[in-house]
N, C-alpha and C positions, 0 to 999 in steps of 0.2 A: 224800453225806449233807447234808441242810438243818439248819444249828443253828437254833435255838430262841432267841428274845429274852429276853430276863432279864423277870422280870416288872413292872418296871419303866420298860420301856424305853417305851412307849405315852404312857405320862406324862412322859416327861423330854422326848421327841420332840413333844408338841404345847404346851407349855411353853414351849418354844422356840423355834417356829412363832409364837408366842401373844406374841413380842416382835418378831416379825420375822426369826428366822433361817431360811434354807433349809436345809433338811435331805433328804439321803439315805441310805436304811438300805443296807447292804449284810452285814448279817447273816447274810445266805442263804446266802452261800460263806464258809465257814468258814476257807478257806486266804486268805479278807483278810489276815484279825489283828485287825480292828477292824470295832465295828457299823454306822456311819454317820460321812458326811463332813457335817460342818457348817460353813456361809457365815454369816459375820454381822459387818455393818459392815467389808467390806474384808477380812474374815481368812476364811482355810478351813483347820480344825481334823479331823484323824482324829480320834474319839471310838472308847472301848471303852467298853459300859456293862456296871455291875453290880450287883448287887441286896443295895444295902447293911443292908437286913435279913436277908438268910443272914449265916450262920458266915462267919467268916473264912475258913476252908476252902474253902467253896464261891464264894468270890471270886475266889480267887486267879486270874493269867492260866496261859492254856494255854501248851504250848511255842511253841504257832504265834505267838500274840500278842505272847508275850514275842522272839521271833523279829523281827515287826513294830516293836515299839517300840526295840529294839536299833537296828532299822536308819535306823526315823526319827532318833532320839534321836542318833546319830554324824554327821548329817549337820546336826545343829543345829534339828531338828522336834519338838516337843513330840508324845508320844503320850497325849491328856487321857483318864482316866478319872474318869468323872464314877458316883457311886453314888446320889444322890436330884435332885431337881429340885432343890432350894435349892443344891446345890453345881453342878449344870449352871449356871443362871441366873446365879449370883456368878462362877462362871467367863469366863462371856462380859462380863460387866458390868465384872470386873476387866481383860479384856485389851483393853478399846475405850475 
């Protein structure tokens, strides 16, 4: 099964691009846990994006992700969820 990009994700992804980061979506496979790996300035950050104009409800992470971010998260990896382009951008601005 191919997940489906939040509808958001287009935009936070060329945003990004649009400062210089490299990005790659991995979306596709849904047993990642997260949508895209982002480079920028020496970091490489797992992203999960979400579409922070839905309901809360419809944000939350799935088991698989929350699975993902558990595993990053023990080993001392930040799992970034980023919900609009202005929290993408300050994210990277804040960690370089």
């Amino acid at each position: 099964m191919r997940a489906r990009p939040d509808a958001n994700h287009g935009a936070i992804r060329e945003a990004c691009r649009g400062i210089g980061a490299a990005w790659v979506d991995t979306h596709g496979d849904p047993t990642i846990g997260f949508d895209a790996v982002v480079g920028y300035r020496g970091l490489l950050l797992a992203v999960e994006i979400k579409d922070g104009q839905q309901p809360p409800s419809r944000q939350r992470l799935t088991p698989n992700e929350l699975a993902r971010q558990a595993d990053f998260e023990r080993v001392g990896v930040t799992y970034h969820i980023w919900r609009s382009v202005d929290e993408a951008i300050a994210c990277l601005e804040e960690l370089t």
